[in-house]
C-alpha positions in Angstrom: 10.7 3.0 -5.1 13.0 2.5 -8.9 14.2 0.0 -10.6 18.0 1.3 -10.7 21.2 -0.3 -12.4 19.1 -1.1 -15.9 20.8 1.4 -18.5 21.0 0.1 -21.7 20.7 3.9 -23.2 24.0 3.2 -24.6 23.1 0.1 -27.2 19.8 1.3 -28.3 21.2 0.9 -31.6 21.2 -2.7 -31.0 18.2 -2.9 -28.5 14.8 -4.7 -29.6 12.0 -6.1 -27.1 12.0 -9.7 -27.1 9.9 -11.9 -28.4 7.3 -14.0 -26.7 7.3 -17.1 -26.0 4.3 -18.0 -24.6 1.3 -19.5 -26.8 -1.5 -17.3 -27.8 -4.1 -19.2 -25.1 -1.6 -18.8 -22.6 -0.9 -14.8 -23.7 -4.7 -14.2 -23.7 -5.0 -16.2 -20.3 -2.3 -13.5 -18.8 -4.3 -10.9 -19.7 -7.3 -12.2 -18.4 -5.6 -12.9 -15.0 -4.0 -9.1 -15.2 -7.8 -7.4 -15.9 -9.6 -9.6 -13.0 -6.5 -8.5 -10.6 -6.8 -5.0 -11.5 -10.4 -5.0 -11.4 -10.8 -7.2 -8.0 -7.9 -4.1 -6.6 -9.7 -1.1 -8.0 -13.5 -2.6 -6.4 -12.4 -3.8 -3.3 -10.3 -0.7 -2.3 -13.2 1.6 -4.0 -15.8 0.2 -1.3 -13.3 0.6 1.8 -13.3 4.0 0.5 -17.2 4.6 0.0 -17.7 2.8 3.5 -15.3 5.2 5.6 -16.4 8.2 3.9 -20.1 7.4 3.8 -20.8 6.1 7.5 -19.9 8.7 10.2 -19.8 6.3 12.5 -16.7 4.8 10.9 -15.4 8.6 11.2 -12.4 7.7 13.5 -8.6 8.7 13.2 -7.9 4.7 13.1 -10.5 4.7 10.5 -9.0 7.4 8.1 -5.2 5.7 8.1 -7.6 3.2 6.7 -9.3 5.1 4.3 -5.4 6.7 3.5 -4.5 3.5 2.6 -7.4 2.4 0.8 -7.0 5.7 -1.7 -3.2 5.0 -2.5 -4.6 1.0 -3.4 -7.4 2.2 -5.4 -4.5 4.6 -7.6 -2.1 2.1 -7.6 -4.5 -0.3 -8.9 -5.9 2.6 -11.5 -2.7 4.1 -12.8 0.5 1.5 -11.6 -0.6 -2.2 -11.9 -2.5 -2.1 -15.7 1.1 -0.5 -16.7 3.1 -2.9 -14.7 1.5 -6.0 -15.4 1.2 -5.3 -19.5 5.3 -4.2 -19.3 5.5 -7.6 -17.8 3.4 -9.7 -20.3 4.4 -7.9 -23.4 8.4 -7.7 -21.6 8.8 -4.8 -23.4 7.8 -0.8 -22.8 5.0 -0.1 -25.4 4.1 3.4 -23.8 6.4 5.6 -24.6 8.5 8.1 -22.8 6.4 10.2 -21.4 4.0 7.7 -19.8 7.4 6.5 -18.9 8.0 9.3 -16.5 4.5 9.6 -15.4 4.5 5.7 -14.8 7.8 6.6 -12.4 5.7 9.9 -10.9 3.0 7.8 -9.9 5.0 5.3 -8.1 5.1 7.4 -5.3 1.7 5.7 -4.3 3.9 3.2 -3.0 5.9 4.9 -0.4 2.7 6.6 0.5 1.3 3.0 1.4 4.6 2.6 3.1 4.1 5.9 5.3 0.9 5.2 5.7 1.3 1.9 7.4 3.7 3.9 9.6 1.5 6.3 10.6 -1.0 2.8 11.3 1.7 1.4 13.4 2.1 4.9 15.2 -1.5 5.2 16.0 -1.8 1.9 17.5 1.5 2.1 19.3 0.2 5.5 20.8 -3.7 3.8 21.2 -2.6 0.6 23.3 0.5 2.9 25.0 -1.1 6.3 25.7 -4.9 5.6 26.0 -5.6 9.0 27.7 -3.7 11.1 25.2 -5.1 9.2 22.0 -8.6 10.2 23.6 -7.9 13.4 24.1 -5.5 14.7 21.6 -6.0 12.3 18.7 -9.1 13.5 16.9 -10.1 12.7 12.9 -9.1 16.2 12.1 -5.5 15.7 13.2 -5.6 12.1 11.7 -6.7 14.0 8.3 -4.1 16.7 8.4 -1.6 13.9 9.3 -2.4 12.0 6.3 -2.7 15.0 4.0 1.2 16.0 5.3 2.0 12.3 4.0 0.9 13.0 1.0 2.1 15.8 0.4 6.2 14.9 1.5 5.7 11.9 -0.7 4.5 14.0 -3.7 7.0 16.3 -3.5 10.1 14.0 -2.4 9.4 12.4 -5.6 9.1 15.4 -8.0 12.2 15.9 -6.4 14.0 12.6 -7.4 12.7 12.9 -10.7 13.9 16.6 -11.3 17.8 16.2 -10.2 17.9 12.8 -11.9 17.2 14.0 -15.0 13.4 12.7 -16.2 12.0 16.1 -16.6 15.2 16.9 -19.3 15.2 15.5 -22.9 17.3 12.7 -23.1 17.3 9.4 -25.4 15.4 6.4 -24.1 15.6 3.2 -26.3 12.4 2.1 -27.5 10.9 -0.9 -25.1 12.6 0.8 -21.9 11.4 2.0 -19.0 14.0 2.5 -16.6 14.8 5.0 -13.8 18.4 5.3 -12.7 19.3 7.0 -9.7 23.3 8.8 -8.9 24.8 7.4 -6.2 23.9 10.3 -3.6 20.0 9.5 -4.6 20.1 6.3 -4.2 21.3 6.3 -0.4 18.4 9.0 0.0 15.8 7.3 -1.6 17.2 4.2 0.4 16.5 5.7 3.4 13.4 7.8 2.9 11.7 5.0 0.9 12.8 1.6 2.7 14.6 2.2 5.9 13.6 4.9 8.0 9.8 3.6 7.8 10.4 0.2 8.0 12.1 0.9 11.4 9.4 2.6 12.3 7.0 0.0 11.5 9.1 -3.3 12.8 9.9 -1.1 16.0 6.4 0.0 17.0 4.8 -2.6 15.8 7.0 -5.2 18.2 5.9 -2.6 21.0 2.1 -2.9 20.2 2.0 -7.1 20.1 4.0 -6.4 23.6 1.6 -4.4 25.2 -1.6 -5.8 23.4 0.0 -9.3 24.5 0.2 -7.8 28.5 -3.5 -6.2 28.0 -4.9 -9.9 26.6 -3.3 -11.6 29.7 -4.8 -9.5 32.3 -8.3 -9.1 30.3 -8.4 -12.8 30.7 -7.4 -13.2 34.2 -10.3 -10.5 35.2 -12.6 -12.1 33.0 -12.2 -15.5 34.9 -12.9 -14.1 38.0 -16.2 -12.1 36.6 -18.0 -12.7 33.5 -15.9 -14.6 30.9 -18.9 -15.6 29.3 -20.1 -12.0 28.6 -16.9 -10.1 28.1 -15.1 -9.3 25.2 -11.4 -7.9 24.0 -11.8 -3.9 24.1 -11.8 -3.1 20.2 -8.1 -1.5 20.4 -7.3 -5.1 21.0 -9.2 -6.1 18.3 -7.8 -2.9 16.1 -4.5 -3.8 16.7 -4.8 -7.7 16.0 -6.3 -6.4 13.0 -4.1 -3.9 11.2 -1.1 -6.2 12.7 -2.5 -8.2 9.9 -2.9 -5.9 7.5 1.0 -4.5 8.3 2.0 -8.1 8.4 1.2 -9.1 4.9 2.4 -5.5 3.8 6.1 -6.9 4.7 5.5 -10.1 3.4 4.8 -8.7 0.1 7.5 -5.7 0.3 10.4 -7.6 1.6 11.8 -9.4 -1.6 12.0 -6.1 -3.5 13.5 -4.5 -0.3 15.7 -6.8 0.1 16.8 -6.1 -3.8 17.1 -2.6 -3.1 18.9 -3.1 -0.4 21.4 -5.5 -2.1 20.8 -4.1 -5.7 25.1 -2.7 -6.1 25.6 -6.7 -5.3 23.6 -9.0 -6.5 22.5 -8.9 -10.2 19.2 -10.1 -11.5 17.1 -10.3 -14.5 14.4 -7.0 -15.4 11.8 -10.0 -15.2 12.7 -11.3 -12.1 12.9 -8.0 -10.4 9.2 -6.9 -11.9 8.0 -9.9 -10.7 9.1 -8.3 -6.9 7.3 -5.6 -8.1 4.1 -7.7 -9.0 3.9 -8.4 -5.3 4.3 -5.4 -3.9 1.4 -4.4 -6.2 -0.7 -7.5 -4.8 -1.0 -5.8 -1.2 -3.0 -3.4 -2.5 -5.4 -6.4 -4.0 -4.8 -8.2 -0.5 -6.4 -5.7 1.9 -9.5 -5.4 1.3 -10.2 -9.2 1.5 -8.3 -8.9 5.0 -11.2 -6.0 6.2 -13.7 -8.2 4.6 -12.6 -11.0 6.7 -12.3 -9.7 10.3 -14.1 -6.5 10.1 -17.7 -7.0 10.6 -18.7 -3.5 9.5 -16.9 -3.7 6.5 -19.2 -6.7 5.6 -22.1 -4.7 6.7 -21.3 -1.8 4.3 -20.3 -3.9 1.5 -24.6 -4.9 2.1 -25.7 -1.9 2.4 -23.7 -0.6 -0.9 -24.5 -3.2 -3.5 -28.0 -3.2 -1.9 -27.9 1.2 -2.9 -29.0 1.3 0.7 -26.9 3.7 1.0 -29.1 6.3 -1.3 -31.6 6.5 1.0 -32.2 9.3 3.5 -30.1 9.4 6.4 -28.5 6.4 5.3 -24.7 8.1 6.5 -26.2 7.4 10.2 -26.6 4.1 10.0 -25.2 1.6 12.9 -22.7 -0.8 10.8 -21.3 -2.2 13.9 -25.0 -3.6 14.7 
């Protein structure tokens, strides 16, 4: 995911950042909103983290998707956002060109995110659609060598765009830019691989899974009115999809307005500003989830308990029942 069509290479004679024109309360209050956004990103998604890997009963393939996702968030909101949001404040590149390349290395964590809602939407699709198989054949190991493939093909897909596109070679930058411009057989490939071909996936499966978990609701509560509707409850891959429907939901929410730039990027023109801010809410998602586990997912509540409380430094803690 690049900012393309910015190349101002060729007047950095001429070329100066801007100056601001905020006030100096306002300046300081943007920077104050920027550290509490990055700071509310890197904690939430850093106890997600420490709750999956610490509890094994949260060990479940569903579970580590989850824990995928909460990893890329935590190094987005670590490496990405702080440069991002200061780039925005400052509207200038104060870095450098070599945190400039890194900064464009370590966007990768997006499309990761974007993968690994994918791979979310495939595991519920496959859960709700296939309950045997998913049983039988979808273990956490597979889930982990899964997610550890993702990585991997995201990594080296954007080594790759870097390399032929000419980061890795010397060449002049103006001072205050950071911009990343693709040739016109890259940009159709990173189209695809970043924006298209998963975003099919998602929208596709995902219309499958409210389907079926729509069908499964229906007849759950025309059994349960003939038995117990007092006593019984949605079976938790119900629940799981409902869930991380939400989670995949806001995802899109938040991607589409640079998507749809990217997508329309050779026709429509806009400002560097306008297009970060795009950016900005991409970034937000990874701020977003957490509070969205928080809110529906009673164990994540529980964990959150049991980690400020350092509950969890006590023997045998890993075996403890969060879904109590």
């Amino acid at each position: 995911m690049n900012l393309t069509e910015f190349n101002q290479s060729e007047h950095c004679e001429n070329f100066s950042c801007p100056e601001r024109s905020v006030s100096p309360a306002v300046y300081i209050l943007l920077y104050v909103c920027s550290a509490a956004v990055v700071l509310l990103t890197v904690c939430g998604n850093i106890l997600v983290i420490i709750s999956v890997f610490h509890f094994k009963q949260l060990h479940t393939p569903t579970n580590m998707l989850v824990l995928s996702l909460a990893v890329s968030d935590f190094l987005a909101g670590i490496f990405v956002m702080p440069l991002m949001l200061i780039w925005t404040i400052e509207s200038c590149w104060i870095f450098g060109k070599d945190f400039c390349t890194i900064y464009w290395l370590i966007s990768s964590l997006l499309t990761i995110s974007v993968y690994t809602i994918a791979q979310i939407a495939v595991d519920r699709y496959l859960a709700l659609s296939y309950p045997f198989f998913y049983m039988n054949v979808v273990s956490v190991k597979i889930t982990r060598v899964v997610v550890g493939f993702n990585w991997c093909v995201v990594v080296t897909y954007m080594l790759a765009l870097l390399y032929f596109n000419g980061n890795f070679k010397s060449s002049i930058m103006c001072p205050g830019e950071c911009f990343f411009s693709l040739n016109e057989v890259w940009t159709v490939i990173d189209l695809v691989f970043s924006f298209i071909f998963p975003l099919f996936v998602i929208i596709i499966l995902y219309t499958r899974v409210f389907v079926i978990a729509k069908k499964h609701a229906t007849a759950i509560r025309e059994l349960n009115n003939h038995t117990q509707p007092k006593t019984q409850k949605n079976p938790s891959q119900l629940k799981a999809a409902k869930v991380l429907g939400i989670v995949v939901s806001v995802f899109l929410v938040c991607l589409l307005p640079y998507c749809i730039y990217s997508l329309l990027g050779g026709v429509i023109e806009l400002k560097l500003e306008t297009v970060q801010k795009f950016l900005i809410a991409l970034y937000l998602n990874s701020t977003i989830n957490p509070f969205i586990y928080a809110l529906f997912y009673p164990w994540f509540r529980r964990s959150i308990k049991l980690i400020i409380t350092l509950q969890i430094f006590q023997r045998d803690s890993a075996l403890i029942n969060v879904h109590s």
